[in-house]
C-alpha positions in Angstrom: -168.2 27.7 224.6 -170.2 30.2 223.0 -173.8 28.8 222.9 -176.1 26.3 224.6 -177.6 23.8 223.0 -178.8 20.3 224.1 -178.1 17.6 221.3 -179.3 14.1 220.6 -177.7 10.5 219.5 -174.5 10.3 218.3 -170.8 8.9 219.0 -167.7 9.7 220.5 -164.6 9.8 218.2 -161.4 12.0 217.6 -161.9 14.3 214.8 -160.0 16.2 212.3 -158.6 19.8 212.9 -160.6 22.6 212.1 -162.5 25.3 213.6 -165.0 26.6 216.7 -165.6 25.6 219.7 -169.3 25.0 221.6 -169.3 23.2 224.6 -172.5 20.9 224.8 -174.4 20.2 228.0 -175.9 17.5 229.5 -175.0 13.9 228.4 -175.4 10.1 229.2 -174.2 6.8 227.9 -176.0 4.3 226.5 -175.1 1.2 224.9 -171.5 2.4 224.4 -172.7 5.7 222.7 -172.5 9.1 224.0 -176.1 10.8 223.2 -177.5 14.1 223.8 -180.7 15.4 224.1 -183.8 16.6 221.5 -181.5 17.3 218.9 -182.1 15.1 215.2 -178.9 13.8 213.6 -179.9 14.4 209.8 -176.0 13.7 208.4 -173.2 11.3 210.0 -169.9 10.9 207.7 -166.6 8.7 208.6 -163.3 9.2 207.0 -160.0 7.8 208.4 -162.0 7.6 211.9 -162.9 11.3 212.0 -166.8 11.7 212.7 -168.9 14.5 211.0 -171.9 15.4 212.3 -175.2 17.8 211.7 -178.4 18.1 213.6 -181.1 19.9 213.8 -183.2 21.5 216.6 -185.5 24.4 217.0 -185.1 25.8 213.6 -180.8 25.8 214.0 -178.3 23.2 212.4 -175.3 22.5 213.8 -172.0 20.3 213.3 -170.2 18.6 215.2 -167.1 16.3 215.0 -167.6 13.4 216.8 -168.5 14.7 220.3 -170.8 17.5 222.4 -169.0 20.6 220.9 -170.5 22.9 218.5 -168.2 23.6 215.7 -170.7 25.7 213.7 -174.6 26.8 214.1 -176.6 28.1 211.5 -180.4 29.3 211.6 -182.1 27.7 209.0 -184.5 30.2 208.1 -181.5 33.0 208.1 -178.3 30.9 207.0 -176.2 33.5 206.3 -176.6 35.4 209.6 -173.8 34.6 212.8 -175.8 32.7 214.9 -173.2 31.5 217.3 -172.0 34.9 219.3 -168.5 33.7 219.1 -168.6 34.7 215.3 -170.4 37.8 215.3 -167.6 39.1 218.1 -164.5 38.3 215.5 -166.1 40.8 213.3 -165.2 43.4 215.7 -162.0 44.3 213.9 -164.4 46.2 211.2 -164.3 48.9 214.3 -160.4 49.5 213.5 -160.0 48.2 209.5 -163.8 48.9 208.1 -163.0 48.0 204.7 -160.6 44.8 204.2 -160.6 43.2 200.8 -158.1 39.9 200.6 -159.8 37.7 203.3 -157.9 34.5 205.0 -159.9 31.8 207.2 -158.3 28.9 209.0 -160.9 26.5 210.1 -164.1 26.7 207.7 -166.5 24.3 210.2 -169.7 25.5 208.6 -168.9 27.9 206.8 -170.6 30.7 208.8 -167.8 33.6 208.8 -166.9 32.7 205.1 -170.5 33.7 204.4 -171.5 36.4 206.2 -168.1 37.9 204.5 -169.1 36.5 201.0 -172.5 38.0 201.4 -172.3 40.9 203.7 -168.4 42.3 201.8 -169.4 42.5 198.4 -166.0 43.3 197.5 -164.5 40.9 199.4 -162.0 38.1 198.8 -161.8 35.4 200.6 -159.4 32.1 200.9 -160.4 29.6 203.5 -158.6 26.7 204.2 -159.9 23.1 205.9 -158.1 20.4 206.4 -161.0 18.2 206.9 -162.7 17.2 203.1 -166.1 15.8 204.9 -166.4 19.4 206.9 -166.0 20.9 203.8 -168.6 18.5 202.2 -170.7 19.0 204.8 -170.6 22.9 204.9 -171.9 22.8 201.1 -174.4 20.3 201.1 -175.7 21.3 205.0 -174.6 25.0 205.6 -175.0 26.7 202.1 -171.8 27.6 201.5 -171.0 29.1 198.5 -169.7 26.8 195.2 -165.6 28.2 194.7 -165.4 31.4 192.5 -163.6 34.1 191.8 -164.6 35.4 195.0 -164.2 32.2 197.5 -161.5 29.3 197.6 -161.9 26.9 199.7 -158.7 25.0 200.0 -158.0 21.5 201.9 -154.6 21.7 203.9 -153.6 22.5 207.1 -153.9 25.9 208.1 -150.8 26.6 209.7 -148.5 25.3 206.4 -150.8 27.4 204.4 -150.3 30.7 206.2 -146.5 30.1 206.2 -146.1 30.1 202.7 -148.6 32.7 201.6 -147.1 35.8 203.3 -148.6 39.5 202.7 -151.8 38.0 201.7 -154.2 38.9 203.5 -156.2 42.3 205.4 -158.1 40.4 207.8 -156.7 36.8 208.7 -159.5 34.4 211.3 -158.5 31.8 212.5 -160.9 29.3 214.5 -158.7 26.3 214.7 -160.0 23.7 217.0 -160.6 19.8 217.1 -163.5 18.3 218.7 -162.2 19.0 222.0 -159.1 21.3 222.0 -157.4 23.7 220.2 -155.4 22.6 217.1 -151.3 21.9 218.6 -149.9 23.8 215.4 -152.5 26.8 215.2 -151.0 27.8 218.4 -147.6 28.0 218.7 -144.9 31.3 218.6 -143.7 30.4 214.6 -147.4 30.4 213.5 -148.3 33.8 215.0 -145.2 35.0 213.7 -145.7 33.4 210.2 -149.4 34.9 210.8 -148.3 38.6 210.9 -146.0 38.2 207.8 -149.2 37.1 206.3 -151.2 40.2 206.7 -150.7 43.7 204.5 -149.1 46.8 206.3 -152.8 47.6 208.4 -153.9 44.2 208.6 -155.6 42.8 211.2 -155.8 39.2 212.9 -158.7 37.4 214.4 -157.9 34.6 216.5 -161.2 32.8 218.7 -160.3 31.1 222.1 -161.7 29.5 225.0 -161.8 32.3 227.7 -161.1 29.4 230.4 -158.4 27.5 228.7 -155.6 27.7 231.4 -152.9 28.6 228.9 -155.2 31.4 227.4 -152.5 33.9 228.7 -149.8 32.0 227.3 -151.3 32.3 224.1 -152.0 35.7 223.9 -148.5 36.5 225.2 -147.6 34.7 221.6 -149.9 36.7 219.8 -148.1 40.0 221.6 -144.9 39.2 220.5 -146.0 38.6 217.4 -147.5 41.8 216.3 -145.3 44.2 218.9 -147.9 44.4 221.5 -150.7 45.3 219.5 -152.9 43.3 221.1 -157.1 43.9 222.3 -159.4 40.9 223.7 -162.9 40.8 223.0 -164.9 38.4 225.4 -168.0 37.1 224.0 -171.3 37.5 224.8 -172.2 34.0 226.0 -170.1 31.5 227.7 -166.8 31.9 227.3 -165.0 32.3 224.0 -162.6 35.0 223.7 -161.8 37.1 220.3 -158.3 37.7 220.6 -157.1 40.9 218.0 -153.7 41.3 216.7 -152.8 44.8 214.5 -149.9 45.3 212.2 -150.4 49.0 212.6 -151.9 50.5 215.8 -155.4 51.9 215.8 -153.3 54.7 217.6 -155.5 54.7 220.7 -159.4 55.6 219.6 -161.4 57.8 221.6 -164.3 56.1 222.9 -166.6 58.7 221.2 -165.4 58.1 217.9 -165.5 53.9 218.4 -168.9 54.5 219.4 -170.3 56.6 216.0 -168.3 53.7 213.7 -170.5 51.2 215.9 -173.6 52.8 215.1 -172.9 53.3 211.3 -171.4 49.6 211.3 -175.2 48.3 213.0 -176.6 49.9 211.0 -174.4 48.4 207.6 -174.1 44.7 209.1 -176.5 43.9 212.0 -174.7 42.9 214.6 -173.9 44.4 217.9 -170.9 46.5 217.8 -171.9 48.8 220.6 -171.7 46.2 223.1 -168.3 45.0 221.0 -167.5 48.3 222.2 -168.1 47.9 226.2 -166.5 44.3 226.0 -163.4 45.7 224.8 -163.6 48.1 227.6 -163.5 45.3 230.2 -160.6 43.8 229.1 -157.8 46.4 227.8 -156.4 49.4 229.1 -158.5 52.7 228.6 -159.0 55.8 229.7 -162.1 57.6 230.4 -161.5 58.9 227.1 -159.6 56.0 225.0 -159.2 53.1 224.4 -155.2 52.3 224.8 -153.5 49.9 221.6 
């Protein structure tokens, strides 16, 4: 949903939960097989009838389980940048909590957020947890992703079990949890958001990435507000779609827009990516003032 890409040659089955959300354009069948366009499959893995995928086009690898969508993107010559926009707008959050330590990610796909974090935090921590083993394989020998150490755990599970029973564990808690085609059933629900916010420390923040068209986007979001008492901003992304939805365990007590927009400049300048317009997105979709932004 984030980016456009045009992929080539490989087919169509259900796939394991975990993370992202690309839609692909552009497709035809051919002797049974779903195929897409100029893109070079360099990786195909089959477990229990859940498809991994990676190709290759114009300098960016991408996966994908088992049908058009993007889970993950990653410029080969740069592989710890965001490439997809999608990711570089969950990062927003450094705007109201610029210096989280304990990290949680549900969904891994590539890998991409775990790295920028591992790279880009220094003193980060982070614990992400898959529940597919052949994304996970995939992410390390594909996406370089980081071996486990003291600073990254990857952990195979599902996502929403493990956020239930690891409660005030986190400052910033991501979660990107969809399939190949929809958003994961149990990353969604009232109990998880709940169980979500008992995760996080007393300023924590959550990160949650939607599809901005998804008719039961305001459904969601109405689960994330009960969740964390209303605290709520949306983000839209810059390309196609996604949505960063942003849940606070403490409120950023309505930010003047002057002040937002000196943190953006010293955060560009720290991390490279493009918190001013961060800035203006969140201005399209909250309530503000001509001096604040209201949370």
């Amino acid at each position: 949903m984030s980016e456009i890409f045009k992929a080539a040659n490989f087919t169509l089955k259900m796939s394991g939960m975990t993370g992202r959300g690309v839609i692909m354009p552009a497709v035809y069948l051919q002797g049974g097989k779903m195929s897409f366009f100029s893109r070079r499959r360099i990786h195909k893995a089959v477990e229990a009838g859940d498809v991994v995928d990676v190709s290759e086009q114009d300098g960016v690898r991408s996966l994908h389980l088992g049908s058009r969508t993007v889970q993950s993107a990653m410029r080969i010559a740069a592989p710890n940048d965001l490439e997809l926009a999608y990711t570089r707008s969950m990062m927003a959050f450094l705007l109201f909590h610029p210096a989280p330590v304990r990290f949680l990610m549900i969904g891994l796909g590539g890998g991409s957020l775990a790295k920028y974090v591992y790279h880009r935090m220094p003193a980060a921590r982070i614990a992400a947890v898959e529940l597919n083993s052949q994304v996970v394989a995939a992410a390390r020998s594909y996406f370089h992703l980081p071996a486990d150490d003291d600073r990254l755990e990857v952990v195979i599970g599902e996502g929403g079990e493990y956020v239930a029973g690891h409660p005030d564990s986190a400052d910033v808690l991501m979660v990107d949890g969809f399939d190949g085609a929809a958003l994961a059933e149990t990353l969604i629900t009232q109990r998880f958001y709940d169980d979500c916010a008992a995760a996080l420390g007393e300023r924590g923040v959550l990160a949650v990435n939607l599809w901005g068209s998804d008719k039961n986007l305001d459904v969601y979001v109405q689960r994330i507000e009960t969740s964390f008492d209303g605290l709520v901003l949306r983000l839209p992304s810059e390309k196609h779609g996604n949505v960063a939805v942003f849940g606070f365990k403490r409120s950023p007590c309505n930010p003047r827009w002057d002040d937002l927009r000196a943190r953006a400049k010293v955060l560009e300048q720290a991390y490279g990516l493009e918190f001013l317009k961060f800035i203006e997105g969140l201005r399209s979709l909250n309530a503000h003032t001509e001096k604040r932004l209201l949370i």
